[in-house]
C-alpha positions as CSV (number, residue, x, y, z in Angstrom):
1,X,-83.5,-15.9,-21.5
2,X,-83.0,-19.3,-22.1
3,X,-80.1,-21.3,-20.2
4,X,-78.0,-21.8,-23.6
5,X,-78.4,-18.2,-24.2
6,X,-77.5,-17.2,-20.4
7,X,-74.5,-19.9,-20.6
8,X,-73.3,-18.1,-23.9
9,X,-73.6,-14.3,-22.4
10,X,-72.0,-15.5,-19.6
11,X,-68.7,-17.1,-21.2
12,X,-68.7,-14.2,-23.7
13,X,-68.7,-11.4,-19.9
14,X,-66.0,-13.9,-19.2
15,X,-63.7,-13.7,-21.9
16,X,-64.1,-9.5,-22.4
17,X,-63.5,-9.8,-18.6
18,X,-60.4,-11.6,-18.9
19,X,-59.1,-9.9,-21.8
20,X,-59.5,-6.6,-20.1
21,X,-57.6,-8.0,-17.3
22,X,-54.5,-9.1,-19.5
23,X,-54.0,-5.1,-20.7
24,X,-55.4,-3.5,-17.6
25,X,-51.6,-3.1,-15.6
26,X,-51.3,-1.7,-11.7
27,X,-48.8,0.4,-12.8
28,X,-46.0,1.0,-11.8
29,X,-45.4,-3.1,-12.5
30,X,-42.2,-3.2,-10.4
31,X,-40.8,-0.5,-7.8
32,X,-37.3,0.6,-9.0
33,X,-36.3,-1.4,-12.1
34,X,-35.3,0.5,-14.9
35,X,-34.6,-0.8,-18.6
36,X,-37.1,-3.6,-18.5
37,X,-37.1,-6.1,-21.1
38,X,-40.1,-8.9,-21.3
39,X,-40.3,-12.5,-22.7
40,X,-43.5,-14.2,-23.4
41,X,-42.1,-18.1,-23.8
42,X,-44.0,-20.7,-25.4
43,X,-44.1,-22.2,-22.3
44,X,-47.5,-19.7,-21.5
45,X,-44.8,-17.2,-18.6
46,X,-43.9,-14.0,-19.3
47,X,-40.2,-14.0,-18.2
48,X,-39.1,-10.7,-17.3
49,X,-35.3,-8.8,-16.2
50,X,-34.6,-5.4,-15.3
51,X,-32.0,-2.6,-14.1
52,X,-31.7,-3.1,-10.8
53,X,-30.8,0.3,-8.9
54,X,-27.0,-1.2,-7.5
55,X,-26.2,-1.7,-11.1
56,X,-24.5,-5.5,-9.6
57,X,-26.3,-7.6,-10.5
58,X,-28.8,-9.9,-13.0
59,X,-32.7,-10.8,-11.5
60,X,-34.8,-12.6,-13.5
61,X,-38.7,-13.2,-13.1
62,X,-41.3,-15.7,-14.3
63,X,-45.1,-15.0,-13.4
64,X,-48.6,-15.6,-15.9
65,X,-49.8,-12.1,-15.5
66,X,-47.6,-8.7,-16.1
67,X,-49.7,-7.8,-12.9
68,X,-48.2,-10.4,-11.1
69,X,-44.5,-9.2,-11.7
70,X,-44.1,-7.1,-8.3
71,X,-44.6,-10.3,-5.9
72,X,-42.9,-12.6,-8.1
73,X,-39.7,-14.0,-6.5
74,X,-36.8,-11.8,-8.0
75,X,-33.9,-15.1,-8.4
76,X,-30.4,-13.5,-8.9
77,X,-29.4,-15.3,-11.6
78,X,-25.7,-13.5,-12.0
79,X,-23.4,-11.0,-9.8
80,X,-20.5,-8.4,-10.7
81,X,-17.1,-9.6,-10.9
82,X,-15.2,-8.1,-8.1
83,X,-12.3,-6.6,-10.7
84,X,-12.0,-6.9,-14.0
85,X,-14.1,-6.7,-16.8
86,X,-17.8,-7.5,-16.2
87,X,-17.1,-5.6,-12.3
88,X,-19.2,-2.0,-12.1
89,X,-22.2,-1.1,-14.0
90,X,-24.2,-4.0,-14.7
91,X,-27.1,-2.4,-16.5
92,X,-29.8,-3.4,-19.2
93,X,-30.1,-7.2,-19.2
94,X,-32.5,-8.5,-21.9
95,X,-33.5,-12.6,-21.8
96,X,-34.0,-14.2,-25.2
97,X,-34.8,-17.7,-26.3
98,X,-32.6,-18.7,-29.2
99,X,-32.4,-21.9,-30.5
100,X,-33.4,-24.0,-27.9
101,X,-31.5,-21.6,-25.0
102,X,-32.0,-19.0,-23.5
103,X,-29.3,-16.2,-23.7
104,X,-29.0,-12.8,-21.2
105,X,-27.3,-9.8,-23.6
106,X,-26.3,-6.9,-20.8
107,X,-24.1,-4.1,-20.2
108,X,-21.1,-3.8,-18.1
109,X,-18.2,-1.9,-17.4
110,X,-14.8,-2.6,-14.8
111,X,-13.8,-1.2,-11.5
112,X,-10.9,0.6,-12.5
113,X,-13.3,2.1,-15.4
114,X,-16.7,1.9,-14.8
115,X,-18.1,3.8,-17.5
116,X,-16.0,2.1,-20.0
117,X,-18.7,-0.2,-20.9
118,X,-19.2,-3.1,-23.1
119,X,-21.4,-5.6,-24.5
120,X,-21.7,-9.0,-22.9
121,X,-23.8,-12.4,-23.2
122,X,-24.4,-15.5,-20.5
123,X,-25.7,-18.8,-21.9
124,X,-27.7,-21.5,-20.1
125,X,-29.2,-24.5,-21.7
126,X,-32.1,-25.3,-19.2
127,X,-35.9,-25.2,-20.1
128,X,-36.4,-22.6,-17.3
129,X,-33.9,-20.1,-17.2
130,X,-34.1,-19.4,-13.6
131,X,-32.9,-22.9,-13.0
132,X,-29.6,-24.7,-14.4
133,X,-26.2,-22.9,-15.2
134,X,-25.6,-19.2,-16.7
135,X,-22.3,-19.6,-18.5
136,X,-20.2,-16.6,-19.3
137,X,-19.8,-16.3,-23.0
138,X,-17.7,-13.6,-23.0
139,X,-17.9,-9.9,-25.0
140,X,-19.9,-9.9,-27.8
141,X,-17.6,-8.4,-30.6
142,X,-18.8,-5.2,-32.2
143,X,-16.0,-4.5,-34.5
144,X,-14.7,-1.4,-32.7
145,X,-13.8,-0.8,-29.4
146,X,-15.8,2.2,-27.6
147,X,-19.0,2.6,-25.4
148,X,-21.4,-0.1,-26.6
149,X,-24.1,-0.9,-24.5
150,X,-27.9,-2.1,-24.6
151,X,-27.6,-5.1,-27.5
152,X,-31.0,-6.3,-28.3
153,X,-31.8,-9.4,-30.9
154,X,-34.5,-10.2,-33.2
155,X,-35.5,-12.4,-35.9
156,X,-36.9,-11.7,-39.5
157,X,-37.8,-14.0,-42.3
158,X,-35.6,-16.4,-41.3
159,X,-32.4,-14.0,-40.5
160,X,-31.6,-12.8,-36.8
161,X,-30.3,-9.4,-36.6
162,X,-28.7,-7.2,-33.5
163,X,-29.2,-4.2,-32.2
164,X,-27.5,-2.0,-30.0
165,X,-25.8,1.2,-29.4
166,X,-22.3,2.6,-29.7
167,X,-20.2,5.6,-29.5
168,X,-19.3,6.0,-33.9
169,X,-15.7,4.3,-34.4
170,X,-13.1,7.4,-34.0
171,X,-15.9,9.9,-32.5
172,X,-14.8,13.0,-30.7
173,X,-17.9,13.6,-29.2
174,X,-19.5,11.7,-26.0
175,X,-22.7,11.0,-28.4
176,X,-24.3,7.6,-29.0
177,X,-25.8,6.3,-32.2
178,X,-27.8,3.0,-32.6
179,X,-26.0,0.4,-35.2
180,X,-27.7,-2.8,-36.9
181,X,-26.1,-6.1,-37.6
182,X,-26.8,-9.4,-39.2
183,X,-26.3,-12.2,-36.6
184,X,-24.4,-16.0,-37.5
185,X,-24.7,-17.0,-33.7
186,X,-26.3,-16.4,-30.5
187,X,-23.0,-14.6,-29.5
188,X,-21.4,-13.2,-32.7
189,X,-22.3,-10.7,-35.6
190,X,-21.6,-11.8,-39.3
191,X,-20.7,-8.3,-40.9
192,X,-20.4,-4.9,-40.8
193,X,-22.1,-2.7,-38.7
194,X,-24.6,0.0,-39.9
195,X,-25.4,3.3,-38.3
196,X,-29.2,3.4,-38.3
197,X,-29.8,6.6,-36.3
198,X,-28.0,9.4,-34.3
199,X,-28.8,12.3,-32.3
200,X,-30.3,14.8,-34.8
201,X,-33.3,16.6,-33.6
202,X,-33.5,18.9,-30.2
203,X,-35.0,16.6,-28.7
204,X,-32.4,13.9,-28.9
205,X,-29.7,16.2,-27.8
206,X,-31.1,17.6,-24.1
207,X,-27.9,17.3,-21.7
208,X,-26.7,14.8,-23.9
209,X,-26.6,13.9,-27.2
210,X,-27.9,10.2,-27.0
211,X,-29.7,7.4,-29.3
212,X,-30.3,4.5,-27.3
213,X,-32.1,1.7,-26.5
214,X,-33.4,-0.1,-29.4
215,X,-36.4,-2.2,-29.1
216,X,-37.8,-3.7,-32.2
217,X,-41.9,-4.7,-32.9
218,X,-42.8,-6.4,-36.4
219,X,-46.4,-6.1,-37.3
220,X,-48.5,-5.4,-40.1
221,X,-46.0,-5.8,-42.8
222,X,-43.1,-3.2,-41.2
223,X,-40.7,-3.4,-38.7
224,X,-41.0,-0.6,-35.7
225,X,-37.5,0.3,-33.6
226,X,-37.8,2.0,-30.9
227,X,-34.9,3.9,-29.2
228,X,-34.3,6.6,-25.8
229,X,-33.1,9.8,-26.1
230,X,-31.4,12.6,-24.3
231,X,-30.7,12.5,-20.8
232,X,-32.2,10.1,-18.1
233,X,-34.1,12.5,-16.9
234,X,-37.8,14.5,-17.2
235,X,-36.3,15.2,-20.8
236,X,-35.8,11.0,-21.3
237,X,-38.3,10.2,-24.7
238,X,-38.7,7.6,-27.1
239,X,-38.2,8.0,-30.8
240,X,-39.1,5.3,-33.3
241,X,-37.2,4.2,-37.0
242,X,-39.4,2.4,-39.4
243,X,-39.0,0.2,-42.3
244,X,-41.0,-2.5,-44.8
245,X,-40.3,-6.0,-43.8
246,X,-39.4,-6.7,-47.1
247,X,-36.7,-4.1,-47.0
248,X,-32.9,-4.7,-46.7
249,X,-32.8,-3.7,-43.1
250,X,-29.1,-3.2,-43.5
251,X,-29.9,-0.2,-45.8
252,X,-30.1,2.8,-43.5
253,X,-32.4,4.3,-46.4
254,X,-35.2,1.9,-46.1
255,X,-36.0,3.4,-42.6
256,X,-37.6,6.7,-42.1
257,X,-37.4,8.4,-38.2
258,X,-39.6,10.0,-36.7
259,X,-38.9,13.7,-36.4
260,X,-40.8,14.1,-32.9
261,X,-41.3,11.7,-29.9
262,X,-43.8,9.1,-30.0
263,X,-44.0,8.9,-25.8
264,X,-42.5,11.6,-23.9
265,X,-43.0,13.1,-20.1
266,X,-46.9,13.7,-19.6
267,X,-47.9,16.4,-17.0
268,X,-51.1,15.5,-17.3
269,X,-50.7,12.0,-15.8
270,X,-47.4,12.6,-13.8
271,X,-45.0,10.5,-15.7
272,X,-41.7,11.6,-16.4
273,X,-39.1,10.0,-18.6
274,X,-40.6,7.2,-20.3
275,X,-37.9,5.4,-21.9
276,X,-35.8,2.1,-22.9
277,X,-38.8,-0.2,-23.4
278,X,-39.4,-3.4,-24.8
279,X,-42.2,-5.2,-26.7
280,X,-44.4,-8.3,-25.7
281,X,-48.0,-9.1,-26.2
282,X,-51.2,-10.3,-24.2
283,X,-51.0,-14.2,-23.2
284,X,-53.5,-14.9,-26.3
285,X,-51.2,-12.8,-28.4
286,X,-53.9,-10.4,-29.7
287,X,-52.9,-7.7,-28.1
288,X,-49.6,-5.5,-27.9
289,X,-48.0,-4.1,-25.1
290,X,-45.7,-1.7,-24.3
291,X,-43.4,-2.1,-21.3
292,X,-41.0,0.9,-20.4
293,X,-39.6,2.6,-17.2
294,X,-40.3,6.3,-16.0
295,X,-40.8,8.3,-12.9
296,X,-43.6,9.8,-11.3
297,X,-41.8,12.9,-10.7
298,X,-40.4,15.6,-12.4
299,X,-37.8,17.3,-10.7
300,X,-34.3,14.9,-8.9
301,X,-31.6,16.1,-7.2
302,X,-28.1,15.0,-8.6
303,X,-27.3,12.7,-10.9
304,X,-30.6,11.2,-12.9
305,X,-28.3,8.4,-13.1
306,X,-28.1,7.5,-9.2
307,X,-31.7,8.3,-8.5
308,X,-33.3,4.8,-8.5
309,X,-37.1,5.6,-8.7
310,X,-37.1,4.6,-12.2
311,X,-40.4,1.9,-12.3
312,X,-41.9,-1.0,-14.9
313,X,-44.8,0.1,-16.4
314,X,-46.9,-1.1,-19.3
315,X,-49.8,-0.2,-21.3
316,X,-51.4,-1.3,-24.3
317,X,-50.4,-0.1,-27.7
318,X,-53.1,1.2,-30.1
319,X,-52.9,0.9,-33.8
320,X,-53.6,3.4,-36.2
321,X,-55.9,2.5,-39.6
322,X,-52.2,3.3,-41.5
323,X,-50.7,0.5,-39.5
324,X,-48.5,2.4,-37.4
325,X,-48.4,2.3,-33.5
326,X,-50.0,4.5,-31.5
327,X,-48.2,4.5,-27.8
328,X,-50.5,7.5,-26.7
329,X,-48.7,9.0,-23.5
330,X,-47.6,7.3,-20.6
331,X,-50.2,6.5,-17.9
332,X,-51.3,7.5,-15.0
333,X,-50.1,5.5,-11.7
334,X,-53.3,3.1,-10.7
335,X,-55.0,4.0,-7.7
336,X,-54.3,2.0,-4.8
């Protein structure tokens, strides 16, 4: 072999070795974080915030590698209010970039009703959002007042849209539904919300009746939402809504829901309710990845609410020849 032809095998190992590396995760990610949502900036770090288990407060991360998230300095970038609104339940904190700031959408309740829960959003204008100031910006307006909680944000053609869920205006039931909404600010919705899915399938409804979570991955011409369902437990899955990108996303017609789970508990690998995930991509952007929370265990002793062993995981998602995501099931723990 000649040394141009040694010098081109070897950069080509090098590149399969490296690209390997950026979808080959030491799962769990991060010990005890539940609800994890990932930014890839443009600044090259993947940016990442979590659940943390005391429900008080907002962590955020920055590291190159998804593998280097579990020794990455966790800077609290926000705490609880000690009354009032914003006080108990600080859960499901997602980071997004809009406009030239960055922007924290999470969940909170108060002390004096914890599970009375809203929607909320912090602003801060710095180029790294673990520096400068995180200003409250207040509630972000729904157009009903009930449980909301887990808002997410994307942007199509030109149009940014919200996501979240929300107990159905006048509802008798303790159920949760996820709604859609076109955007006109980083902190406001500009109309009506639509109902784009609610419990309707056995699955959806174990212990409790619940569509959460939404998560939302544009590729090959159609838009993917994902979204949690039933209880926080073994029974926790992941359903997904899709629709054309060309479709009036405000149309709860143009999507079509899948009747079964597309990543639910595996036996087989010892992971147990895989759920409220979010969507980011290698560092070269070829490939996707899926980052989600479960357990690797089955069976918890009170509430699946207060048990905190809830980790980050990812693994890469496949795609099938009709376009459509394959997530597979959820992996095995890495040996250590």
């Amino acid at each position: 072999m000649t040394l141009r032809r040694l010098a081109c095998a070897l950069a080509s190992a090098s590149m399969l070795s490296a690209a390997a590396a950026a979808t080959d995760f030491a799962n769990p990610l991060v010990l005890q974080r539940a609800d994890p949502h990932v930014t890839l900036h443009a600044d090259g770090f993947y940016y990442y915030t979590a659940t943390v288990p005391e429900y008080d407060r907002i962590e955020l991360r920055r590291v190159r590698s998804l593998n280097e998230l579990g020794k990455a300095e966790a800077k609290v970038v926000w705490r609880r209010h000690e009354s009032g609104p914003m006080s108990r339940n600080i859960w499901a904190p997602e980071l997004h970039h809009i406009d030239g700031k960055w922007y924290l959408y999470f969940t909170a309740g108060r002390a004096d009703a914890p599970f009375d829960i809203r929607l909320y959003v912090l602003e801060n204008a710095a180029a790294n959002p673990l520096d400068g100031q995180w200003v409250e910006k207040g509630q972000l307006k729904t157009g009903w007042e009930s449980f909301a909680l887990d808002a997410t944000t994307f942007s199509l053609k030109g149009q940014r849209y919200l996501a979240w869920t929300q107990r159905p205006p006048a509802s008798g039931k303790h159920m949760t539904a996820v709604y859609i909404a076109k955007m006109d600010s980083p902190l406001s919705i500009a109309g009506p919300a639509v109902l784009l899915t609610k419990p309707d399938y056995g699955w959806e409804k174990i212990k409790f009746d619940v569509n959460e979570a939404p998560a939302v991955l544009a590729r090959n011409g159609r838009v993917f939402m994902t979204y949690s369902a039933s209880a926080t437990d073994a029974n926790y899955a992941l359903g997904m809504l899709s629709a054309s990108d060309s479709a009036n996303l405000l149309d709860p017609s143009a999507w079509t829901k899948s009747p079964t789970p597309v990543l639910a508990s595996s036996a087989a690998t010892g992971q147990y309710g895989p759920g409220h995930n979010s969507f980011t991509t290698s560092p070269d952007g070829k490939t996707d990845i899926l980052v989600y929370h479960a357990r690797n265990y089955r069976d918890i002793t009170g509430d699946s609410l207060h048990d905190p062993n809830r980790h980050t995981r990812a693994q890469a998602i496949r795609w099938r020849a009709d376009g459509t995501p394959d997530f597979g099931v959820p992996v095995a723990d890495a040996v250590r």
